[in-house]
C-alpha positions in Angstrom: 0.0 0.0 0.0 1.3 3.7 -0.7 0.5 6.4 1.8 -2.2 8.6 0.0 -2.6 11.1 2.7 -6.1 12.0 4.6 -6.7 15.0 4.1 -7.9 17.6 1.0 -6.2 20.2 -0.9 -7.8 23.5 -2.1 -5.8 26.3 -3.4 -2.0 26.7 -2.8 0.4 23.4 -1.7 4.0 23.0 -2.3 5.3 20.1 -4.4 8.3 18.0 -3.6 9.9 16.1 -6.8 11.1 12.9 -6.5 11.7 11.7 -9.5 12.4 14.4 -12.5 11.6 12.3 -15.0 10.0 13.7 -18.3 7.4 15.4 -17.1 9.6 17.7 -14.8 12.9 18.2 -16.4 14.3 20.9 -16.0 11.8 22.1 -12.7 13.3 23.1 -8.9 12.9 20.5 -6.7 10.2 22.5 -5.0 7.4 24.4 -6.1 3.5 26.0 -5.9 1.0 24.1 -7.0 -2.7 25.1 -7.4 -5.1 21.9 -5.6 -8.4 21.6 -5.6 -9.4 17.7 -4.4 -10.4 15.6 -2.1 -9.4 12.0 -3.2 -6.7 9.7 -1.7 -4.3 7.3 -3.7 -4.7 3.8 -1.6 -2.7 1.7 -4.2 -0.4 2.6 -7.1 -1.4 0.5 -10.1 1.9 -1.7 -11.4 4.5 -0.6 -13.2 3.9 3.1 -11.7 6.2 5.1 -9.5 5.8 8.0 -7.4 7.0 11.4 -8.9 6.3 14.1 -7.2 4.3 14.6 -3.4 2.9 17.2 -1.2 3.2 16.5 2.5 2.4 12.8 2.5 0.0 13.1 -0.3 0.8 12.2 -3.7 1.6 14.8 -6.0 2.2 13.0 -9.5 2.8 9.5 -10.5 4.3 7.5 -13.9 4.4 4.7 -15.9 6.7 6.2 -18.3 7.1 2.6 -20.1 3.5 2.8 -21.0 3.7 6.9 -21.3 1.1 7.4 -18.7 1.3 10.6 -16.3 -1.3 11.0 -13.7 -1.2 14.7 -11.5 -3.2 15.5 -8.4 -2.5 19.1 -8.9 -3.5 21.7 -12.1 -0.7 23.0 -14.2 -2.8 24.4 -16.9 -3.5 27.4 -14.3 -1.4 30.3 -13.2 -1.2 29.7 -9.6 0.8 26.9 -10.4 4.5 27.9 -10.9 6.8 26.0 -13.6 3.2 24.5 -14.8 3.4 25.6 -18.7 6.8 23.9 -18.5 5.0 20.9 -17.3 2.7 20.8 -20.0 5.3 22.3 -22.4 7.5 18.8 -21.7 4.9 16.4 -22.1 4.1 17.8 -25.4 7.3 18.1 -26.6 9.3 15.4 -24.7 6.4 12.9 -24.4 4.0 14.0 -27.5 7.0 15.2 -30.0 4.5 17.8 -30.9 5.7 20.9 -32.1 5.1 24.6 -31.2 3.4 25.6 -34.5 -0.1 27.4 -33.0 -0.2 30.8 -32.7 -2.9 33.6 -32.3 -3.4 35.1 -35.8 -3.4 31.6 -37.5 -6.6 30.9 -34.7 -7.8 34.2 -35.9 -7.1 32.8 -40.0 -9.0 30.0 -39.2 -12.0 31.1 -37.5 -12.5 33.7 -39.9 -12.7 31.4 -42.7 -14.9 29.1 -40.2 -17.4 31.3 -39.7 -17.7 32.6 -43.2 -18.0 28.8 -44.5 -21.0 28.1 -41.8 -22.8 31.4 -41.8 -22.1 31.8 -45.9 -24.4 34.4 -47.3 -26.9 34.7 -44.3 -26.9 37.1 -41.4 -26.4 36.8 -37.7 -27.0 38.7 -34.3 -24.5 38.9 -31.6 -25.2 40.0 -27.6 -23.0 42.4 -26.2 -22.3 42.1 -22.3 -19.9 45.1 -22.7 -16.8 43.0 -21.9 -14.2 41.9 -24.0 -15.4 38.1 -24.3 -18.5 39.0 -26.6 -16.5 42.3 -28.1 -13.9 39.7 -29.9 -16.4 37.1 -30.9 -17.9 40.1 -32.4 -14.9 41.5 -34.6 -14.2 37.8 -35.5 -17.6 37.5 -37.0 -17.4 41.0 -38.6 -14.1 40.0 -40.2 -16.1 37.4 -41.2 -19.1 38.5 -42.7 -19.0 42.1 -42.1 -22.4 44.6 -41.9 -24.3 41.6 -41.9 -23.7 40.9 -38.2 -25.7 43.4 -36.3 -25.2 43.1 -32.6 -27.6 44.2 -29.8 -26.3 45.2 -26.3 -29.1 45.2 -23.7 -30.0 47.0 -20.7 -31.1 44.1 -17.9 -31.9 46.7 -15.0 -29.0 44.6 -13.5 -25.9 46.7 -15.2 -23.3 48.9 -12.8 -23.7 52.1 -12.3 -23.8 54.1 -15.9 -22.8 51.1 -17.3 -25.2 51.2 -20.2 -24.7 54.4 -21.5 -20.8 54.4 -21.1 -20.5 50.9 -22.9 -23.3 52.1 -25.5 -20.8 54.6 -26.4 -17.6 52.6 -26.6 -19.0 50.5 -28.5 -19.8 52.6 -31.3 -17.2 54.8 -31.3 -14.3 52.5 -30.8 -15.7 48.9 -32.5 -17.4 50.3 -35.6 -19.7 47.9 -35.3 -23.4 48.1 -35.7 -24.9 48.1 -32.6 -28.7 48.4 -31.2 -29.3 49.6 -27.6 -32.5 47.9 -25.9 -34.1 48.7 -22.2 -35.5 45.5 -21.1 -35.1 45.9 -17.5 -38.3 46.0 -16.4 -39.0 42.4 -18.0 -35.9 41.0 -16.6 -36.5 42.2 -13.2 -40.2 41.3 -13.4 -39.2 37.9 -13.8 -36.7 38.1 -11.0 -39.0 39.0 -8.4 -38.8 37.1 -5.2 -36.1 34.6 -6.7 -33.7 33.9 -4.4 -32.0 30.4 -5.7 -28.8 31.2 -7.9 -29.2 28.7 -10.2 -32.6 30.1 -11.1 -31.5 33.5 -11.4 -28.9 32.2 -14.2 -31.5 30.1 -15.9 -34.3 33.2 -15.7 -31.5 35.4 -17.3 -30.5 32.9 -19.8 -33.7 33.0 -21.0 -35.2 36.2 -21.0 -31.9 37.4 -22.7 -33.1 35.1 -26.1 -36.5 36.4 -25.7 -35.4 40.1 -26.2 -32.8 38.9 -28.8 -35.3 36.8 -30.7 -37.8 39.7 -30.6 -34.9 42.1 -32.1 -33.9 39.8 -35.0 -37.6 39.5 -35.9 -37.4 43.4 -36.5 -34.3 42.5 -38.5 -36.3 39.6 -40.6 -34.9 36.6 -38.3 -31.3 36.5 -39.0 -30.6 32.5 -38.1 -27.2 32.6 -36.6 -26.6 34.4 -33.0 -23.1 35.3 -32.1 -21.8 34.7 -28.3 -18.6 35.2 -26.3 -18.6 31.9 -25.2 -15.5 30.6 -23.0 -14.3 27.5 -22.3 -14.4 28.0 -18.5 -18.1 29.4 -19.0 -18.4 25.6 -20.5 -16.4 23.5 -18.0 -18.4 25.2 -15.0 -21.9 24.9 -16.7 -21.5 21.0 -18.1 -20.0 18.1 -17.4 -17.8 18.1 -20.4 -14.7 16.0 -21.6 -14.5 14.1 -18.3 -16.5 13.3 -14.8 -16.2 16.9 -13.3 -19.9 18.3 -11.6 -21.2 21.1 -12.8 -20.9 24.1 -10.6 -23.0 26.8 -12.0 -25.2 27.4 -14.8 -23.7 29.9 -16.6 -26.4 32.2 -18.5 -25.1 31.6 -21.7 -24.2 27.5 -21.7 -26.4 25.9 -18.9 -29.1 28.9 -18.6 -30.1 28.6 -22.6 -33.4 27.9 -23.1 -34.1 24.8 -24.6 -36.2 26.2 -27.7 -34.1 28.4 -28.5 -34.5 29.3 -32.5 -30.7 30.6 -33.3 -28.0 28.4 -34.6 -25.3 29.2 -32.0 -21.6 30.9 -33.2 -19.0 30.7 -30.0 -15.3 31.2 -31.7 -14.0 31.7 -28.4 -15.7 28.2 -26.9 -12.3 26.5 -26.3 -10.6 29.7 -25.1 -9.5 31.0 -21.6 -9.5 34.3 -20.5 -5.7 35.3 -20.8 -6.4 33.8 -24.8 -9.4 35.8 -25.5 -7.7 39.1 -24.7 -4.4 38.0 -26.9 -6.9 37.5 -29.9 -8.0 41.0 -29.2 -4.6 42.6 -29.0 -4.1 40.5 -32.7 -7.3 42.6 -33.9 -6.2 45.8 -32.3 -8.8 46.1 -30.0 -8.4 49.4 -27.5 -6.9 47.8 -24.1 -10.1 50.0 -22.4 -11.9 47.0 -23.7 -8.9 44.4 -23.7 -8.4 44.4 -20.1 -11.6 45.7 -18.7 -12.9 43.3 -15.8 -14.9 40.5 -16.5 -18.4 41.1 -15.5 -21.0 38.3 -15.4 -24.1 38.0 -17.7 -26.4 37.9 -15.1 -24.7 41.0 -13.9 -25.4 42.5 -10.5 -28.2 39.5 -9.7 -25.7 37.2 -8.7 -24.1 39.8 -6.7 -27.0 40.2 -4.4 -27.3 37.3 -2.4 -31.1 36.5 -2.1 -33.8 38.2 -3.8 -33.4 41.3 -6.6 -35.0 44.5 -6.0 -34.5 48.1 -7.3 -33.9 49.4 -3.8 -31.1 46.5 -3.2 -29.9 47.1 -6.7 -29.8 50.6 -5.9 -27.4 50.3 -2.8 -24.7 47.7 -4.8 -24.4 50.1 -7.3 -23.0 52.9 -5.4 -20.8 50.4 -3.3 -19.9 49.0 -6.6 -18.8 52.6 -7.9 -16.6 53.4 -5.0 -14.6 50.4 -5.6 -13.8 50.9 -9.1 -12.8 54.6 -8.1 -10.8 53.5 -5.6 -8.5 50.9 -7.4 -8.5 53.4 -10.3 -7.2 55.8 -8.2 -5.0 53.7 -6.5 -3.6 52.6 -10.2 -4.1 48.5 -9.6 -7.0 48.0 -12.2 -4.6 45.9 -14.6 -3.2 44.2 -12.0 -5.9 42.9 -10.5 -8.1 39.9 -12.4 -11.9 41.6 -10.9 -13.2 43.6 -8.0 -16.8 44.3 -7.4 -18.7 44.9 -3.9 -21.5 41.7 -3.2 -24.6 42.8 -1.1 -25.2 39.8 1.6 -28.7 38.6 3.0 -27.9 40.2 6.6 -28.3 43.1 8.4 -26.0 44.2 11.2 -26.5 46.3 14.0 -24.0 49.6 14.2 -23.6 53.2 15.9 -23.5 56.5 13.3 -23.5 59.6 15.1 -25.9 58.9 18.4 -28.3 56.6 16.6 -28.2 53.1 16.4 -28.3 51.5 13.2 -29.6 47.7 11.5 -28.1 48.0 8.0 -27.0 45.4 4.9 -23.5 44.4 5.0 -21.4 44.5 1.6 -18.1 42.0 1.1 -15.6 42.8 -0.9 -14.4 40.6 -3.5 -11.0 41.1 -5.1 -8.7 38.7 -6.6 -5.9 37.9 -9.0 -5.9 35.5 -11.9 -4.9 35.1 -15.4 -7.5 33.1 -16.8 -10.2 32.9 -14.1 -10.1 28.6 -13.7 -8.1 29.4 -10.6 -8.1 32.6 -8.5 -6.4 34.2 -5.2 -7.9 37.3 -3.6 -5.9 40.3 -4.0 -3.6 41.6 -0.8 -4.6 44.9 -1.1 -2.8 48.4 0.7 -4.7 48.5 4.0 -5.1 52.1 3.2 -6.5 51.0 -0.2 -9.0 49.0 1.8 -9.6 51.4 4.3 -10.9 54.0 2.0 -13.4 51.9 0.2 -14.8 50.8 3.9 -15.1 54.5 4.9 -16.7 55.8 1.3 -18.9 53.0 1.5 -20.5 53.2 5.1 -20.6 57.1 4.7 -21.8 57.5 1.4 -23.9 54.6 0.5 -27.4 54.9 3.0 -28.5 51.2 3.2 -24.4 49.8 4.3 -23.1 49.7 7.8 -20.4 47.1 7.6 -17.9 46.4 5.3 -16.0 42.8 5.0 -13.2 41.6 2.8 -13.4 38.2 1.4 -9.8 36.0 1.3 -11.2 32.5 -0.1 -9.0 31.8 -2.8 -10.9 29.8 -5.8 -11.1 26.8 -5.6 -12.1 26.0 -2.8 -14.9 29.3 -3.5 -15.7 30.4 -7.0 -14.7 34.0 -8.0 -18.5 35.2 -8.1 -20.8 34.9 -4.7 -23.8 32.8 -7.0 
């Protein structure tokens, strides 16, 4: 029997090597790994050898007659150092492949993709405003041009100016033809008393195809609609390519309604993050929309824990603002992967001036990644902190306490729902 350890790993772990074989040629003995399991090895199958172990649970094992590698840890992620030299020697040492891929032959080929599927007909494309559905976009216009119209929509669940701001950008930088529509009322009609996240996603998913199949009947029912599909969006909504659960529904993959009319066009479906935003630096995208935070579909619902009102809504806006303003001012926006307030279910009691006070409490949520699979919240100045805390509780009426969230992902997700 080999010692499998007991217990689980989530997040950060350090790696002892053993054997550099293949696999970690050329690696330091020790290093960070990114973990996120609970399993236990209780018997190596034969012919298999132990590589590689953190504390007395096993790391990485090898049959390297048989070219089998098994790893415990992820070295496809960022938080896990030396890890595209891990991969980069088992396609090259073990594979033999060769480093021929790069990002404007993607771009070649899903130009000429698209234009072979879509041919002479037109398609519709949602804009969210971030840079995920902005490049599926200019890939489709390089593709087929002014017959793509795209239709960016107002959800009553946006940030603070967010519609008219992003309206804006959009037409001005993009080129591209785009239609503004004010659905809120619809979406947040539908919303009412909806507390379960996974309902909130599937309610979004939907009522977001309803206002775009309504739009392309005004534009005689183009058949194709365009999304900013990642691969992450897919891996968390599905159990895809292998056994893993599925973790949340994300409004575009698991939230889709299931009679929908539009023949789906993702380019970016087997892209991460970090990708998406080199294919936009290919096309000469502004980096105001390159590197602008990711922002979810279902926007500020999943940020307010239990059920969506306009008063709530209200109150995460504002707390939402001061945040942004405050890691703009404090010049960290690029170095930081998101950061967005999330308005919680409770009420706490405090003192302001003589009175006592039973407000909402806000969390802050602020992390680093490159790719958003893994994720580690963001050690911030303390005076950085300290000012959004104090702008917050002074200037937002509805907030009296102020918490800062340090759960790396896994074992939390980046989002709250």
């Amino acid at each position: 029997m080999v010692a499998g350890g007991d217990r689980r790993e989530f997040g950060k772990a350090m790696v002892d090597i053993s054997h550099p074989d293949t696999l970690f040629a050329g690696l330091p003995e020790r290093f960070q790994a990114w973990m996120s399991h609970g399993d236990r090895v209780a018997k190596l199958p034969s012919g298999f050898k132990i590589l590689a172990q953190s504390g007395g649970i096993i790391a990485a094992a090898a049959n390297e007659n048989k070219k089998i590698w098994g790893l415990q840890f992820h070295p496809e992620v960022i938080h896990t150092h030396h890890g595209k030299e891990i991969i980069e020697n088992f396609l090259t040492r073990a594979c033999g492949c060769k480093r021929e891929w790069t990002m404007s032959a993607f771009i070649e080929s899903t130009v000429r993709s698209i234009r072979e599927r879509v041919g002479e007909k037109s398609a519709l494309c949602g804009l969210s405003g971030g840079v995920d559905s902005a490049v599926a976009a200019l890939l489709v216009h390089k593709a087929i041009g002014d017959r793509l119209t795209c239709v960016f929509v107002d959800n009553g669940l946006l940030r603070k100016n967010e519609f008219e701001s992003v309206l804006a950008n959009f037409l001005e930088h993009l080129h591209l033809k785009v239609i503004g529509v004010d659905a809120s009322d619809k979406f947040l009609g539908r919303l009412q008393d909806i507390e379960d996240p996974e309902r909130k996603r599937k309610i979004i998913g939907e009522e977001f195809i309803r206002v775009f199949e309504r739009e392309a009947h005004k534009l005689g029912d183009p058949p194709f609609l365009v999304q900013g599909t990642l691969y992450p969006d897919v891996i968390e909504s599905t159990s895809v390519r292998g056994p893993s659960a599925v973790i949340k529904s994300h409004h575009n993959v698991g939230g889709l309604p299931k009679d929908i009319k539009f023949e789906l066009v993702e380019p970016l479906r087997e892209l991460f993050k970090d990708e998406v935003r080199k294919v936009g630096e290919e096309l000469g995208m502004d980096p105001h929309f390159v590197y602008r935070h990711p922002f979810p579909g279902p926007g500020l619902a999943v940020r307010i824990l239990g059920s969506v009102t306009s008063e709530r809504l209200s109150i995460l806006r504002e707390a939402d603002a001061i945040v942004h303003e405050e890691i703009d001012r404090a010049g960290l926006m690029r170095e930081l992967w998101q950061a967005f307030a999330v308005l919680l279910p409770i009420r706490s009691v405090g003192v302001m001036g003589d009175d006592r006070t039973y407000e909402n409490v806000a969390a802050l949520r602020i992390v680093t990644s490159m790719d958003g699979m893994t994720a580690d919240w963001a050690k911030l100045p303390s005076d950085v902190l300290e000012r959004m805390s104090t702008r917050i509780v002074n200037e937002v009426r509805g907030i009296n306490r102020v918490v800062y969230d340090i759960t790396s992902k896994p074992p939390g997700t980046i989002e709250w729902e």
